[in-house]
TIVEXZA-957818 format. One record per residue (C-alpha): x negated, y, z; residue in one letter; residue number from 1. Coordinates in steps of 0.1 Angstrom, whole numbers, plus 2048, in hexadecimal, padded with zeros to 3 digits. Each point is the difference from the previous one (the first is absolute). Layout:
BEGIN
- xx:yy:zz:code:pos
- X:Y:Z:A:NUM
...
This chain:
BEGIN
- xx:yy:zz:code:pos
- D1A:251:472:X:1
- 7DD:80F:7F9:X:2
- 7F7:820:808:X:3
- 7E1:81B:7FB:X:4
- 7F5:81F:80D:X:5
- 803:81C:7EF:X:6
- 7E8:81C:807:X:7
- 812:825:800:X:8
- 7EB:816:7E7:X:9
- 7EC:7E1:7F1:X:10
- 823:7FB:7F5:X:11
- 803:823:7F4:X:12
- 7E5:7FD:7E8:X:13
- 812:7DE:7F2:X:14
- 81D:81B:7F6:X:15
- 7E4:814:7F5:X:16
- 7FF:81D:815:X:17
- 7DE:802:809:X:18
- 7FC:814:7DF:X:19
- 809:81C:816:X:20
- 7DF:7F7:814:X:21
- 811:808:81F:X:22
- 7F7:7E8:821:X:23
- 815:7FE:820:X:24
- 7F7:80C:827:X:25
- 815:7E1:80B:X:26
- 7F1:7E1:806:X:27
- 809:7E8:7E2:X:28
- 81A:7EB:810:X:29
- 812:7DF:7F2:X:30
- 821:7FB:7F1:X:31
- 809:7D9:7FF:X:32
- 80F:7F9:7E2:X:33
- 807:7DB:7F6:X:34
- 7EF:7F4:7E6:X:35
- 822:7F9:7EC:X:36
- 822:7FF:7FD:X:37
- 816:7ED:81B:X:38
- 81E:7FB:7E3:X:39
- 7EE:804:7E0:X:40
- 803:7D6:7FB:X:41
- 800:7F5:7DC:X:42
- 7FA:82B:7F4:X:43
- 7E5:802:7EA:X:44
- 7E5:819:80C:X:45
- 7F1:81E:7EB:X:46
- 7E5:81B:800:X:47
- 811:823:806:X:48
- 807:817:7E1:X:49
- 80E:824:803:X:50
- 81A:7F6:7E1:X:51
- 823:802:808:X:52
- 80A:7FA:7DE:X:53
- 7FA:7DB:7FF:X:54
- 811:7F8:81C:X:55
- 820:80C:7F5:X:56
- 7FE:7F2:7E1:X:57
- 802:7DE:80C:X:58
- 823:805:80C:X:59
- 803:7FD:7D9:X:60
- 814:822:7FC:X:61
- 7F9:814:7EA:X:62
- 81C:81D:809:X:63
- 7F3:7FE:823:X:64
- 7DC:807:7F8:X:65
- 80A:81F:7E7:X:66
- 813:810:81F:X:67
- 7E7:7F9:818:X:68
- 7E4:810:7E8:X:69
- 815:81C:7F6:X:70
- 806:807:826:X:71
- 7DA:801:809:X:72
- 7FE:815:7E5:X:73
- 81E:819:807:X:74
- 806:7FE:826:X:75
- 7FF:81E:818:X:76
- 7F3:7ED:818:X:77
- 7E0:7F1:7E7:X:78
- 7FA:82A:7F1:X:79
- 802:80D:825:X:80
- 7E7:7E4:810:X:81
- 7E8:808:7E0:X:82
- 800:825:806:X:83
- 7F6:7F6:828:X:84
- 7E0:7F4:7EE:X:85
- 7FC:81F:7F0:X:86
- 801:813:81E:X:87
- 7ED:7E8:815:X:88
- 7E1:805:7E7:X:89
- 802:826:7FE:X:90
- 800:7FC:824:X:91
- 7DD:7EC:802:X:92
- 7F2:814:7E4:X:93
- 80A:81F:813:X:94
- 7EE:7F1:81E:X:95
- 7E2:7F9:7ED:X:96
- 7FA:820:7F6:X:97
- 7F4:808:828:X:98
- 7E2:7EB:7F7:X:99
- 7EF:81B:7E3:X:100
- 7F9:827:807:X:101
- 817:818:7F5:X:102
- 7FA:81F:7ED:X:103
- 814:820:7FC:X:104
- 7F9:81F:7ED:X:105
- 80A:821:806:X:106
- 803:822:7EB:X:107
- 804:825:811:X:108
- 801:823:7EC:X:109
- 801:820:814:X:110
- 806:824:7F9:X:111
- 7F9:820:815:X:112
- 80A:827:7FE:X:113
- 7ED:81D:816:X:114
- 802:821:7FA:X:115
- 7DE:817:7FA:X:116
- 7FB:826:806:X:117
- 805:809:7E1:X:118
- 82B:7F8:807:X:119
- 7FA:7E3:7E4:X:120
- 802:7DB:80B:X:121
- 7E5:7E4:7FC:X:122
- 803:7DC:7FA:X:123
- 7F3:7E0:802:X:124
- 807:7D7:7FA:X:125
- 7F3:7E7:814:X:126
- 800:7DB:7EE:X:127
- 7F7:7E0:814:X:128
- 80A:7DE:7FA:X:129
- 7F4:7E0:814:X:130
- 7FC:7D5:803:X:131
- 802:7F2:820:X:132
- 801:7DA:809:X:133
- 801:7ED:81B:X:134
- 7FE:7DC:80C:X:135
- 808:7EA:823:X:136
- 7E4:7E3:7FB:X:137
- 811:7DF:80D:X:138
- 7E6:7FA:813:X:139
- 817:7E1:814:X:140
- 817:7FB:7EA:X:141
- 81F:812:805:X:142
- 807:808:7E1:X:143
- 7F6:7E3:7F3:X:144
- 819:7EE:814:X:145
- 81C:812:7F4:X:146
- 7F8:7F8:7E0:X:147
- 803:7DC:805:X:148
- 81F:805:815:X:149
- 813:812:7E3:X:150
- 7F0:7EA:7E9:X:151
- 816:7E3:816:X:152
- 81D:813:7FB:X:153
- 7FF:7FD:7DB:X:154
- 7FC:7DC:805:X:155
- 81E:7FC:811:X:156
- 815:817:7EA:X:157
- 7F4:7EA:7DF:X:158
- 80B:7E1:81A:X:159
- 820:813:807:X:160
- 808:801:7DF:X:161
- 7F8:7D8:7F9:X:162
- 81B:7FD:820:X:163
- 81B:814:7EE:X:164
- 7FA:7F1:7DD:X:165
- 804:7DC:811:X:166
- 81D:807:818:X:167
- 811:814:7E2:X:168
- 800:7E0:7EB:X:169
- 80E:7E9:819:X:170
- 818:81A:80B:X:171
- 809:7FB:7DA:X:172
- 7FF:7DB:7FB:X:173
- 815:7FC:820:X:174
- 81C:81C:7F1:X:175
- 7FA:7EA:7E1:X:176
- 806:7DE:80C:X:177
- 824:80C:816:X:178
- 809:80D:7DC:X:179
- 803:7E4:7F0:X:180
- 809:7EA:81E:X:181
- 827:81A:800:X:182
- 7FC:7F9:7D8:X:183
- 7FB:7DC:803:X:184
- 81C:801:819:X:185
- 81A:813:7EB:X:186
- 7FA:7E9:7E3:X:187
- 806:7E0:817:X:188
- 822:812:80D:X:189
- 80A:804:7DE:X:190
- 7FD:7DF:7F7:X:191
- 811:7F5:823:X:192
- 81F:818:7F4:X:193
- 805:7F2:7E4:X:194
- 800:7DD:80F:X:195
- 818:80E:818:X:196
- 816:80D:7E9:X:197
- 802:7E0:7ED:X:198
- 807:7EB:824:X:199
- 819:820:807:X:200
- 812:7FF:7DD:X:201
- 802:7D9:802:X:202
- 80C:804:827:X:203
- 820:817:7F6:X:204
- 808:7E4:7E2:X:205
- 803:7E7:81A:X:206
- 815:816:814:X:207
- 818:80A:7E2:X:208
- 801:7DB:7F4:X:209
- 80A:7F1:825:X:210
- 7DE:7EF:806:X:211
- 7F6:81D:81B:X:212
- 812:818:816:X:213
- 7FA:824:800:X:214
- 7EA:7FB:81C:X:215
- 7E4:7F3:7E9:X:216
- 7FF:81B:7E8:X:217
- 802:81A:81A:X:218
- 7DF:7F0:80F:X:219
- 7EF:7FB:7E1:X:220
- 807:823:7F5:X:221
- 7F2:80D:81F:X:222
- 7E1:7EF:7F9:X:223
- 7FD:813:7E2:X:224
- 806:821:80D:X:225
- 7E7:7FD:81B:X:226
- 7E5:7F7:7E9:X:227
- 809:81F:7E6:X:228
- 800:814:81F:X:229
- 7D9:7F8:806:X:230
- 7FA:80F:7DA:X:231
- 7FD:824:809:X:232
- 7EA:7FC:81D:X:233
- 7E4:7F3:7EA:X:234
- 806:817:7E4:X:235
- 7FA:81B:81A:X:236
- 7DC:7EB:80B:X:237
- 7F6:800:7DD:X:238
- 808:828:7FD:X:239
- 7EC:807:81E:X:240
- 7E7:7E7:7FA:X:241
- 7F5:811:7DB:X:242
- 803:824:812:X:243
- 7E8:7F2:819:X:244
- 7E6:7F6:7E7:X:245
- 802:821:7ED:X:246
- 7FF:80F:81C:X:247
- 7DF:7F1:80A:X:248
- 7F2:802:7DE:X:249
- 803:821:803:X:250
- 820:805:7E5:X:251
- 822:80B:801:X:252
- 81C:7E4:804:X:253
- 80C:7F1:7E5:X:254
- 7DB:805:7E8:X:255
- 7F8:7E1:80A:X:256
- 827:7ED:7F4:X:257
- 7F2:7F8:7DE:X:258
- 7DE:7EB:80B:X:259
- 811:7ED:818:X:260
- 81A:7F7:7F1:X:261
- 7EC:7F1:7E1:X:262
- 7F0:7DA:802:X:263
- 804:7E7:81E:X:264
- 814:80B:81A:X:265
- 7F7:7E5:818:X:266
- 7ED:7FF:81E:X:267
- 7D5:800:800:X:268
- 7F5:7E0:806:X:269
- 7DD:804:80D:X:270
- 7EC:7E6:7F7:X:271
- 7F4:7E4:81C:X:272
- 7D7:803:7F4:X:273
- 802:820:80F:X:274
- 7DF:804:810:X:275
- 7F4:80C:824:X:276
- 7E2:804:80F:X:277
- 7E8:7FE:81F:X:278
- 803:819:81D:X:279
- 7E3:816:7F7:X:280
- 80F:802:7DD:X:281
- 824:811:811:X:282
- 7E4:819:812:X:283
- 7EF:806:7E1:X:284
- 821:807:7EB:X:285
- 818:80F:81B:X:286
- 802:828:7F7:X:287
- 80C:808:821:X:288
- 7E3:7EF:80F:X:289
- 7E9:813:7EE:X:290
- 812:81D:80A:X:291
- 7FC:7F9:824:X:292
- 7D9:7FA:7F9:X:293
- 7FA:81F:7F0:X:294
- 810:80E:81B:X:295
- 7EA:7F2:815:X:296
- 7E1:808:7F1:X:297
- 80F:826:7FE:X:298
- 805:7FC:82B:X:299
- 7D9:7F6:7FF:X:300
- 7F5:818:7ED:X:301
- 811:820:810:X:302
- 7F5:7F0:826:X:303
- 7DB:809:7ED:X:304
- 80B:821:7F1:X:305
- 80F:80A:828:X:306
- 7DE:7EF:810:X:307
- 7E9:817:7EC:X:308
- 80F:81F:80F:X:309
- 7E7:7F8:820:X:310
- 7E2:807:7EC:X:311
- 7F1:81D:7F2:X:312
- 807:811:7DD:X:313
- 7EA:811:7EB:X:314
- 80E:81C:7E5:X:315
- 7EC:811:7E4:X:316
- 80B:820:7EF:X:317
- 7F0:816:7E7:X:318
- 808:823:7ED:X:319
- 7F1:80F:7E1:X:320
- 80F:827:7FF:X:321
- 7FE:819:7E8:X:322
- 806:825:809:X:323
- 7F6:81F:7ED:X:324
- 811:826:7F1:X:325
- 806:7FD:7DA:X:326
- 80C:7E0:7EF:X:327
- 7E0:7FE:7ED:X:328
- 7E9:7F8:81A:X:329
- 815:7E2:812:X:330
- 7EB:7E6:7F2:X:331
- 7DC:813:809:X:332
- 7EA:7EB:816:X:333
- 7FD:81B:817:X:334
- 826:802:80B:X:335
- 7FE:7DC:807:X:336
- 806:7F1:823:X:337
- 800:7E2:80F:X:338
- 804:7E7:81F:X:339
- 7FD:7DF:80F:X:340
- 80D:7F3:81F:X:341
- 803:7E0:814:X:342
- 816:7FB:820:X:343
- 800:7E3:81A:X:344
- 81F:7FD:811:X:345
- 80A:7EA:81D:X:346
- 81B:7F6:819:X:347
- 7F5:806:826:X:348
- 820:7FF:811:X:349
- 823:7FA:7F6:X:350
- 811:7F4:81A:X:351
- 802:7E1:7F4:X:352
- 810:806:7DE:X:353
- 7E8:7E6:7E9:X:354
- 801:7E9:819:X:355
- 826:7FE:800:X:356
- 809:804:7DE:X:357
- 7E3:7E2:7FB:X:358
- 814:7EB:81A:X:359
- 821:809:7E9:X:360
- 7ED:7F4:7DF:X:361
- 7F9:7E1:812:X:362
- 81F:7F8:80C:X:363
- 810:806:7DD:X:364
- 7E9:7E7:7F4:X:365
- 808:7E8:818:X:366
- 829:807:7F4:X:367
- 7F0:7FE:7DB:X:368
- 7F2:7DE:80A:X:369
- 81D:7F3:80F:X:370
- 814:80D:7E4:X:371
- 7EA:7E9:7E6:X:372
- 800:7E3:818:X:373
- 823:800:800:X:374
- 806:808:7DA:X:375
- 7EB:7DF:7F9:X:376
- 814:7E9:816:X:377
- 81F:80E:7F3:X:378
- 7F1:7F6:7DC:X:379
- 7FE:7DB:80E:X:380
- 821:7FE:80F:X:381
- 80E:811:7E1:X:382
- 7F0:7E1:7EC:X:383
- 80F:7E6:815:X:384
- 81D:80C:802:X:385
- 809:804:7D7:X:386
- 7EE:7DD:7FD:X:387
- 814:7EF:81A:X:388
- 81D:813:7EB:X:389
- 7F3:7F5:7DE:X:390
- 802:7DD:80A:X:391
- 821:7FB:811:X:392
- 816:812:7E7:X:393
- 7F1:7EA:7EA:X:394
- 80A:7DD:814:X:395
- 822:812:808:X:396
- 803:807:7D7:X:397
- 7FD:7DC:7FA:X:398
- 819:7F9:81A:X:399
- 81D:814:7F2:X:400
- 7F8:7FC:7DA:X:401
- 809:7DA:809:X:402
- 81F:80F:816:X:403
- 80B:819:7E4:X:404
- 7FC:7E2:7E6:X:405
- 816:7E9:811:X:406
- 81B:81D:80B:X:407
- 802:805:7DC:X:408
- 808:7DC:7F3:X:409
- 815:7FD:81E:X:410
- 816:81F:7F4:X:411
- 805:7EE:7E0:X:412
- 80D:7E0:809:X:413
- 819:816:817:X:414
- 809:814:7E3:X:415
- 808:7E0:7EF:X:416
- 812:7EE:81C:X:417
- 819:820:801:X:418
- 801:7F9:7DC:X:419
- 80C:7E0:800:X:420
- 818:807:823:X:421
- 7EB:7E7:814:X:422
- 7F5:81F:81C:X:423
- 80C:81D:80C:X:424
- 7F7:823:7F9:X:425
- 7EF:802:822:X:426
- 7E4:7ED:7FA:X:427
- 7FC:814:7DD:X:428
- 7FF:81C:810:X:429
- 7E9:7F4:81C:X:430
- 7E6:7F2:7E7:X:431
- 804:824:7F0:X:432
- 7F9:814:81F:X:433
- 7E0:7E4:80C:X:434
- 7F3:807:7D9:X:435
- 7FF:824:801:X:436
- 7EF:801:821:X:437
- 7EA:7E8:7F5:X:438
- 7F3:816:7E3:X:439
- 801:821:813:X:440
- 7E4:7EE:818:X:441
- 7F0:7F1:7E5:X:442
- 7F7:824:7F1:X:443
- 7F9:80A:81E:X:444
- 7E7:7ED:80A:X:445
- 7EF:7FE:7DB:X:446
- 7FD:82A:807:X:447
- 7F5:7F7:822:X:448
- 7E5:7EA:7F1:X:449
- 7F5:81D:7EA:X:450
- 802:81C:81B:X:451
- 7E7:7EA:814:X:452
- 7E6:7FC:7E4:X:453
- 804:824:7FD:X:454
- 7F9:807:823:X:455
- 7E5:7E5:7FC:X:456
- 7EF:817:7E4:X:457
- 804:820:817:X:458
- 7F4:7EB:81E:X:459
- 7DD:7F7:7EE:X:460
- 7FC:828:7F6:X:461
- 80B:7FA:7D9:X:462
- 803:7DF:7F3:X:463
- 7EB:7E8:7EA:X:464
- 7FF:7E3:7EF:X:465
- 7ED:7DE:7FE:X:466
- 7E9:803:7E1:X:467
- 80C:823:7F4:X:468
């Protein structure tokens, strides 16, 4: 298999990060990728796009994509990781304020009693008001780097929130799929009982006529019994299994009873042009990635923020102060004051304080490295993994829809054969039993299909499509 090099923050600005203008203290290092997919054989590849829409709709649902956009619009989860972003940006603006001067204003009015000789009293009223400002001057970039370290956070909130709207949806299409797997399942046992209660009601007419003991009827009506008694267990799947997607579209059970129970019931069938792509399109899509690089550039940036605590810092202040007796004259020239000063301020000795709390930022950016390094090989391994998925459910699909198909003509001709008194109710039964199995796995593995182009689309950070 081919692989590349991938270059740590020259890979950064591929995700388009270095819009935060920020540049790393650690040595760019490599991260091999391969150049693509182990088990994407016979996938078509595609450029990345950020719309989740089209992949779901070409499971060809139509009630699965109104619940999934109704949750992304509704979900705690979605209105909690979008107020993060919120916070995150008053944060950085907050933190950009250190780089302009502030100015404050100030107002003061006075009054004063004395007694004279003559046993009267004299007053007066003092008025003064005043503007001061002041401002540190970056002069190595503290501030600065704060800045761009808050500004990192608020790209790895927005990412956050891309991570939560994608996991949300599969969480969804998953809760989907096992739906109508237990629905799919409850109509094939109704079917099977009423098959069984034609074999049972023909098994007790052979008993009454001679043709059978009791024994037959007796095992043919425990047949039945045991498949009514599998009815309530998947009524009580699909209960929970419509709670669970209110539940995570952020309703209250039972709002969403109506939608899901209108138009197909059966289970998404992705379709097999589903599209992947190259290595370096999983880093580019990937929200958590992009968290973890964000992250990253937010490590590099506070390591410059604690560095410039060594040097120097230079603040300005000024005043402008009015004071003077008598409201009236407050805005004369001559009461007028003002004054300007600059201050140089240093560290000489801490006992090592900066130098420590520089070592800590660098080790946290070494974790914060590591961290990213490990979120991208756990996007790879991700990939492989619902690949390798998406292709053997498919082969073992084939398999039993052969298996089901000839379980099911073989059920016939044993229904006849009872018919007609040429076998016995054993082998009906048997036939029964193997063809119920049969189409239990069946559905089964069809969801098992679907769940692992699902965790394909959360594997490659979203999902597209060839030529969408």
């Amino acid at each position: 298999m081919k692989s590349t090099s991938f270059l740590l923050f020259p890979g950064l600005a591929i995700l388009g990060l270095s819009a935060c203008g920020v540049s790393s203290l650690i040595p760019h290092r490599e991260l091999p990728l391969p150049a693509d997919w182990k088990n994407a054989a016979a996938f078509p590849v595609a450029s990345p796009s950020r719309d989740l829409a089209r992949w779901w709709k070409r499971f060809d649902d139509p009630t699965l994509n109104r619940v999934i956009s109704d949750a992304l619009a509704n979900s705690p989860d979605v209105a909690s990781a979008s107020a993060r972003i919120r916070e995150s940006r008053a944060q950085r603006n907050a933190a950009a304020a250190s780089l302009f001067p502030s100015l404050s204003g100030s107002a003061n009015t006075s009054t004063s009693e004395s007694k004279n000789d003559g046993f009267g009293k004299n007053s007066s009223t003092s008025n003064s008001a005043g503007l001061s400002a002041s401002w540190e001057v970056d002069l190595f970039g503290k501030n600065r780097s704060s800045v761009e370290a808050a500004a990192a956070t608020v790209g790895a909130s927005e990412e956050n929130f891309h991570s939560v709207q994608a996991a949300l949806a599969s969480e969804i299409a998953i809760a989907y799929t096992n739906l109508r797997v237990d629905e799919a399942s409850l109509e094939t046992l109704h079917r099977t009982l009423k098959t069984r209660e034609e074999t049972n009601q023909l098994a007790q007419w052979r008993t009454q006529s001679g043709e059978a003991d009791s024994l037959e009827s007796s095992q043919s009506l425990s047949s039945l019994e045991q498949a009514r008694a599998a009815v309530p267990s998947l009524e009580q799947s699909i209960g929970q299994a419509r709670n669970l997607l209110a539940l995570l579209s952020g309703k209250t059970p039972g709002s969403l009873d109506g939608l899901l129970s209108s138009g197909k019931k059966s289970i998404p069938n992705p379709a097999r042009n589903l599209a992947v792509g190259i290595p370096a399109d999983t880093i580019r899509q990937r929200p958590d990635v992009r968290v973890a690089g964000y992250q990253l550039l937010a490590a590099a940036a506070n390591i410059r923020a604690t560095d410039a605590e060594r040097f120097p810092s230079l603040s300005l202040s000024g005043s402008l102060g009015l004071n003077t007796v008598g409201a009236g004259r407050l805005f004369n020239p001559e009461s007028a004051a003002t004054g300007i000063a600059a201050g140089i301020t240093s560290p000489i000795f801490d006992a090592g304080r900066i130098r420590a709390n520089i070592e800590a930022s660098s080790a946290s950016e070494e974790q914060t490295y590591q961290t990213y390094r490990s979120t991208v090989l756990t996007a790879l391994s991700e990939v492989e993994d619902a690949l390798i998925a998406c292709r053997r459910t498919t082969e073992r699909l084939e398999i039993l829809e052969k298996a089901t198909a000839a379980a099911r003509e073989a059920d016939t001709l044993a229904r006849q054969n009872y018919q007609a008194g040429v076998t016995d109710i054993l082998t009906v039964l048997e036939s029964q039993r193997s063809l119920l199995g049969l189409e239990d796995s069946l559905f089964n593995v069809r969801a098992s299909r679907t769940i692992a182009y699902i965790q394909l689309y959360k594997a490659l950070g979203g999902g597209w499509s060839s030529g969408s």
